[in-house]
C-alpha positions as CSV (number, residue, x, y, z in Angstrom):
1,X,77.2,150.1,194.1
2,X,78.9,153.0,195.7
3,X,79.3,153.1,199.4
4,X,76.5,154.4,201.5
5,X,77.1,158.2,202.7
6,X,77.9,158.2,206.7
7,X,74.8,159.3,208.7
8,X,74.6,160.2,212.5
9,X,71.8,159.3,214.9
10,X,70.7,161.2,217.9
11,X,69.3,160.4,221.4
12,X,66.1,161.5,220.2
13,X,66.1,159.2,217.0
14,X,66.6,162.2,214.4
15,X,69.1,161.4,211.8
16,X,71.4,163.7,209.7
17,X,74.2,163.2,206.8
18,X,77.1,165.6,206.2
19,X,77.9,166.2,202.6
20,X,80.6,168.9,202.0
21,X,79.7,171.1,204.6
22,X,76.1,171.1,204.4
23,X,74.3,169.0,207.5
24,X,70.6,167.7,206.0
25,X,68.7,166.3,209.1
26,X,65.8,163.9,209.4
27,X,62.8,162.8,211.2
28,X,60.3,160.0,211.1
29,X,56.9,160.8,211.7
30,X,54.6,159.1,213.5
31,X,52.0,159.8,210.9
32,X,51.7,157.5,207.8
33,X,50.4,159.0,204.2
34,X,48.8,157.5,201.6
35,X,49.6,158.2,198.1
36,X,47.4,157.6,194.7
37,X,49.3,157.3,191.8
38,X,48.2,158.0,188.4
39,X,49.7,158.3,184.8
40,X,49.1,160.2,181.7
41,X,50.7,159.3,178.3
42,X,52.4,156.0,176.9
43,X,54.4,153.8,179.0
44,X,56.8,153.0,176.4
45,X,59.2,156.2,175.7
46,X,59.2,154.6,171.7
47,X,55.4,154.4,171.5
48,X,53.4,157.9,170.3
49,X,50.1,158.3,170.5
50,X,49.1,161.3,168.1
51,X,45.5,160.9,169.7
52,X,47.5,162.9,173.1
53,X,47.3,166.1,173.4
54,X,50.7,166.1,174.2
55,X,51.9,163.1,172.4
56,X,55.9,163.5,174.1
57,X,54.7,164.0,177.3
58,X,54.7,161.6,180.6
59,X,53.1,162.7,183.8
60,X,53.3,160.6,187.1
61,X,50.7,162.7,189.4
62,X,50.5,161.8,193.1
63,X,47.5,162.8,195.3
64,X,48.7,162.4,199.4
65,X,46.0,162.1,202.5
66,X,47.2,161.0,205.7
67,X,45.7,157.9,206.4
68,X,43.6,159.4,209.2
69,X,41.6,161.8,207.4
70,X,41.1,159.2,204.6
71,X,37.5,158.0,206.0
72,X,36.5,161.4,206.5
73,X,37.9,162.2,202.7
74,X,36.2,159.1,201.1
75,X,33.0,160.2,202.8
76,X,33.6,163.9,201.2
77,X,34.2,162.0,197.4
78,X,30.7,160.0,198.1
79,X,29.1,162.7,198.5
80,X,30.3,164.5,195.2
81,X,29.5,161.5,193.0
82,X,26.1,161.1,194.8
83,X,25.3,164.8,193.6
84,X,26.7,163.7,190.0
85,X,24.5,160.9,189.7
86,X,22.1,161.2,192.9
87,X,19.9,157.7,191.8
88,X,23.0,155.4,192.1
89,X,25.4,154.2,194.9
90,X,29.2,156.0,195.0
91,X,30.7,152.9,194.9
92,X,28.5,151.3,192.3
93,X,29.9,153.5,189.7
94,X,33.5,154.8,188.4
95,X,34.2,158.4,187.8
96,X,37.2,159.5,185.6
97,X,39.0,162.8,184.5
98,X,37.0,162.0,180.6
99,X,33.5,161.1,182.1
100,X,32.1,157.8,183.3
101,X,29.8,154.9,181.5
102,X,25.8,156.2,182.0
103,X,23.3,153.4,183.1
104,X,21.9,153.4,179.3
105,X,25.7,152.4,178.1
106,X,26.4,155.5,176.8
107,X,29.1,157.5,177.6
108,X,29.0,160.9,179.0
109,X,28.2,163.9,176.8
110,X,29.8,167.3,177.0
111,X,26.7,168.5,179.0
112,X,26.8,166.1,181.1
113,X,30.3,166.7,181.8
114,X,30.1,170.5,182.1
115,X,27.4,170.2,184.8
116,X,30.2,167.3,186.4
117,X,33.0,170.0,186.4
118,X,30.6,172.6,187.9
119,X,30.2,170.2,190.5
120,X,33.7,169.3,191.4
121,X,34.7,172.7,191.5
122,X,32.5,173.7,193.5
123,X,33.2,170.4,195.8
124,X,36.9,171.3,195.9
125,X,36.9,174.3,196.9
126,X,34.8,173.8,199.9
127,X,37.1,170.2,200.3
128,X,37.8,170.5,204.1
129,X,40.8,168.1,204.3
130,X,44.5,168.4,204.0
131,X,45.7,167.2,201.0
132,X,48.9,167.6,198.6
133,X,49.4,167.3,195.2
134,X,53.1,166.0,193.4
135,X,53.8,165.8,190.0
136,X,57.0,164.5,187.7
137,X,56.9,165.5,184.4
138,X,59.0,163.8,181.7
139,X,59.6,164.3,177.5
140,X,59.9,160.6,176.3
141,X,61.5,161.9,173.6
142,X,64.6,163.5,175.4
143,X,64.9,160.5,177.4
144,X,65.2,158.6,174.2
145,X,67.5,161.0,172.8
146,X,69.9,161.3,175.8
147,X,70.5,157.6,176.6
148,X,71.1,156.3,173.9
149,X,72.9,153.1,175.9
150,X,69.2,152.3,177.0
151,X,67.9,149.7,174.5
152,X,64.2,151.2,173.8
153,X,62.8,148.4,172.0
154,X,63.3,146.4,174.9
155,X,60.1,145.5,177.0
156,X,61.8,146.7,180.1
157,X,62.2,150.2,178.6
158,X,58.5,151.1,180.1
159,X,60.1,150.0,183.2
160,X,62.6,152.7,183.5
161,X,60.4,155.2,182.0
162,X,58.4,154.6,185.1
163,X,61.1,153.6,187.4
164,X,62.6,157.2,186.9
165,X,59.2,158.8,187.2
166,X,57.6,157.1,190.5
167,X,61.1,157.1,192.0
168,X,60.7,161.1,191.5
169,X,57.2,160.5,193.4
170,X,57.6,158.5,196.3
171,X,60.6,160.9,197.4
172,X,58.5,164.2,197.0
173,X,55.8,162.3,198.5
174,X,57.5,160.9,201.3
175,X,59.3,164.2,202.4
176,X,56.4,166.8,202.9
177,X,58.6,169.5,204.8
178,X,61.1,170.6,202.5
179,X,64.7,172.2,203.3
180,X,63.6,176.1,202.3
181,X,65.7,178.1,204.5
182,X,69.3,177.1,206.0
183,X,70.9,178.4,209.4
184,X,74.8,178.8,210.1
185,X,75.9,176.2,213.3
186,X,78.2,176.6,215.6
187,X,81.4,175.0,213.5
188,X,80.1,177.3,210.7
189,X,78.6,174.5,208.8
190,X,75.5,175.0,206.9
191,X,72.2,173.3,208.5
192,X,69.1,172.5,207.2
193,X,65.7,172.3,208.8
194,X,65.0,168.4,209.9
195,X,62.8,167.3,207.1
196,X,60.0,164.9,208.2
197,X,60.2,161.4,206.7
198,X,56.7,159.1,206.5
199,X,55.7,155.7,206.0
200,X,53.8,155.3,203.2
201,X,51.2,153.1,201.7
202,X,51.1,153.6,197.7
203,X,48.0,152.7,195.8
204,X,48.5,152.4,192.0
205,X,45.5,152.1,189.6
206,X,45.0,148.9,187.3
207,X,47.3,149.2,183.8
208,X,46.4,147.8,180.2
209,X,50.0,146.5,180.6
210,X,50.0,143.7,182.4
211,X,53.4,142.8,182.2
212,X,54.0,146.2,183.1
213,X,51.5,146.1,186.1
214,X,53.3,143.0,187.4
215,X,56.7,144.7,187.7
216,X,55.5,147.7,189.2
217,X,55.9,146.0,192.6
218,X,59.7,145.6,191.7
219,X,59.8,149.3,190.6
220,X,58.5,150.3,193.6
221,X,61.0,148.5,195.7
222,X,64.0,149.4,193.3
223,X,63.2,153.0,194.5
224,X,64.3,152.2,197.8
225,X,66.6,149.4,197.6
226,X,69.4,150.9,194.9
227,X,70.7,154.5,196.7
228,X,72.8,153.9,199.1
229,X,71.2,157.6,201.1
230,X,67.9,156.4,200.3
231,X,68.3,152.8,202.2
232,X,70.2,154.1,204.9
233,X,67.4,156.7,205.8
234,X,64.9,153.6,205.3
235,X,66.8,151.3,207.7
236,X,68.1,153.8,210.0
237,X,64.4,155.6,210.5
238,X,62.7,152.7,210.2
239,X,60.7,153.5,207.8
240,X,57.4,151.0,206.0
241,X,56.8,151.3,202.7
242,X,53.5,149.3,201.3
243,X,52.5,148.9,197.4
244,X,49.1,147.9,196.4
245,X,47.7,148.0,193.3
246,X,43.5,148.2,193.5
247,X,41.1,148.2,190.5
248,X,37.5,149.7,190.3
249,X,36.5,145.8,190.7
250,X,37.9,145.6,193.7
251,X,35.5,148.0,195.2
252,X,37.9,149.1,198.4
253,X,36.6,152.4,199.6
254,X,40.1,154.0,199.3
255,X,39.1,153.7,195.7
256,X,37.5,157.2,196.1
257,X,41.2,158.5,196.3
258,X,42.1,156.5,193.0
259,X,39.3,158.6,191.4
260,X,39.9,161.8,193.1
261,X,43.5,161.7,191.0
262,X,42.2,160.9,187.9
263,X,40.2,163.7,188.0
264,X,43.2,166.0,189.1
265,X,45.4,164.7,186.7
266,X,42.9,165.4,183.8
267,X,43.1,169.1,185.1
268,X,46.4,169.2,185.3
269,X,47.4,167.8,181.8
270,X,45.0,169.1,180.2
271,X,45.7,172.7,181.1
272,X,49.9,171.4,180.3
273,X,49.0,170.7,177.0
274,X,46.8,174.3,176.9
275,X,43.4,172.6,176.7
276,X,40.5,173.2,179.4
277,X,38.1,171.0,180.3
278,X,34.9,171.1,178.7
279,X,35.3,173.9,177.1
280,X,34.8,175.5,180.7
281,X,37.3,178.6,180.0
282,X,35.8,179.6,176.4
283,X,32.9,180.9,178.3
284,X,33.9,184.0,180.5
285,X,31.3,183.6,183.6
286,X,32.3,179.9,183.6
287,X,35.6,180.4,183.9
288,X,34.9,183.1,186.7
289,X,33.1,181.2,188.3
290,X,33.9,177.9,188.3
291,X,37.5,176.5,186.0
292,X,39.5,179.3,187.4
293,X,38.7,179.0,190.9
294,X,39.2,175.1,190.5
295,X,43.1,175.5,189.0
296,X,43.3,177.8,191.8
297,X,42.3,174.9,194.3
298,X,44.6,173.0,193.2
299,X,47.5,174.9,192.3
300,X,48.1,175.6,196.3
301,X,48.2,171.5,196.5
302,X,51.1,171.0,194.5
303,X,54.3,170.2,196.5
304,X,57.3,172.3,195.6
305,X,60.0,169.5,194.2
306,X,61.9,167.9,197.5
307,X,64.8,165.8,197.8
308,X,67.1,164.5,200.1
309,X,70.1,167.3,199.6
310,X,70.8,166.5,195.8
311,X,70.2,167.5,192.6
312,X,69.6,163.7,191.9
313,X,69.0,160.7,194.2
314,X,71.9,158.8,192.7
315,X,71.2,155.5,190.7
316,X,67.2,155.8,191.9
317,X,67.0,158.9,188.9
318,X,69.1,157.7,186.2
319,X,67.9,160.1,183.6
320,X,67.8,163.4,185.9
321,X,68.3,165.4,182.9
322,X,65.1,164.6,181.1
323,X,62.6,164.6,184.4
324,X,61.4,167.9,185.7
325,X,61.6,168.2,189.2
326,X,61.1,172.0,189.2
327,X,58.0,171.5,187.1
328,X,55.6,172.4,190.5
329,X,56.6,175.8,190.6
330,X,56.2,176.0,186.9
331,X,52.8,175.1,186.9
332,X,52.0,176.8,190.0
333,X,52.7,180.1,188.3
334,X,51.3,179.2,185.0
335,X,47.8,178.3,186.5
336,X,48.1,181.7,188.4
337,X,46.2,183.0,185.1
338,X,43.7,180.6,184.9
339,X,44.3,180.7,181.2
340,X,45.2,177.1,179.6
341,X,48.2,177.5,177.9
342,X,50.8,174.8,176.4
343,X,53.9,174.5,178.2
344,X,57.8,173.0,176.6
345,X,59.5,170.7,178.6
């Protein structure tokens, strides 16, 4: 463990570190976020699933509401599933990216999915809360390639798959106000603008790994607890960091935001791997009218990448070189079409 980097606090409780020159300052706010996590692609980087579209590819997708506005949102999400499937209760029922179970155990055709899409687009558009969107995308098979000191085979190789990934998240997440512009002090060292820190509250979906779903508490922590920048801003700001993990069963109304990320996610990786959804761009009033002016709705959610002043956050990212953090203004500018189309990392 290296030493922790010096920071300065001021009177009113702001906190900066020097490094090289360049002063990056910091805030804690008074407002706590809430982040739903979800996942696309194998855990294990070893593992391919030719049934993917994009079999190499692992996306960690974050959705963040501050917790205020998170009634008001799950209210919002109700009322989009009640116009899906108007003769049952919201929370009686799950809603995913692929379709959900109908009451006759069937699942969900591509009709009935179409007329679903329709109706989320048209729900997020006129979607009346703040929200952001964050994103780390990673190519298993680069990450097996370049550390080669990792043993892959080992069951703890899904743990720093994920480790790097969520690591990636919570820091984007946590730091909404990012560093774009810098000013000259008066000792002609470069300043950055005071970047807003928040305590969070991370929800993670149930995983068909369990071993994997009981270490995810430990990930989480490692994020915090192994760079020496990252658990001096914790201590010095105070800042709370909560992990829960919540399943459909547990029918918690911030459940909605579990769902609303699924969906997202589906969006987003599909159009990655240059598929639609439901076959909504193949028709040209349908893509006018409603899958085009859905990427658009969510391409101004993503969060530009964020960190703390660094390329990497130290031993947090250990495989920097394989995890995109410049991925959001990738995709921002891809979804600018409104065309699907396949894109290498």
């Amino acid at each position: 463990m290296v030493d922790g980097p010096r920071l300065s606090v001021y009177p009113d409780g702001s906190v900066s570190w020097d490094n090289g020159g360049t002063r990056y300052n910091y805030r804690r706010s008074d407002t706590r976020i809430l982040i739903f996590v979800d996942e696309k692609g194998a855990l294990h980087p070893t593992v391919v699933d030719n049934k993917d579209l994009y079999p190499e590819m692992f996306v960690s997708l974050a959705v963040v509401i501050e917790e205020d506005s998170m009634p008001k949102f799950t209210d919002r999400f109700h009322a989009f599933k009640r116009k899906v499937r108007p003769d049952l209760e919201p929370c009686s029922w799950e809603i995913k990216g692929r379709g959900y179970q109908k009451s006759n155990g069937e699942h969900t055709t591509r009709e009935d999915m179409i007329r679903t899409w329709r109706l989320f687009s048209d729900w997020l558009r006129r979607l009346d809360i703040e929200w952001h969107l964050h994103a780390c995308v990673s190519n298993r098979e680069k990450i097996v390639q370049t550390h080669s000191e990792i043993d892959w085979n080992h069951k703890s190789a899904s743990h720093s798959l994920m480790r790097t990934n969520l690591a990636a998240l919570v820091w984007n997440c946590i730091a909404l106000r990012g560093m774009r512009m810098t000013s000259i002090g008066p000792n002609h060292d470069i300043i950055s603008p005071i970047m807003t820190v928040h305590d969070i509250h991370m929800f993670y979906d149930r995983l068909r790994d369990k071993h994997l779903e009981r270490e995810l508490p430990n990930v989480f922590r490692f994020c915090f607890e192994q760079d020496p920048l990252v658990r001096g801003l914790i201590d010095t700001l105070g800042i709370n960091a909560e992990f829960v993990q919540i399943g459909f069963d547990d029918r918690r109304p911030c459940f909605a935001g579990i769902e609303f990320a699924d969906m997202v996610l589906y969006v987003v990786y599909n159009f990655i791997a240059g598929r639609d959804v439901a076959g909504m761009s193949s028709d040209p009033e349908m893509s006018l009218r409603y899958y085009q002016p859905m990427l658009h709705a969510i391409r101004k959610r993503i969060a530009r990448s964020v960190f703390l002043g660094r390329q990497e956050v130290s031993s947090v990212i250990r495989m920097s070189d394989c995890v995109d953090y410049t991925f959001g203004r990738v995709l921002v500018d891809r979804m600018s079409t409104g065309i699907p189309q396949r894109i290498q990392i």
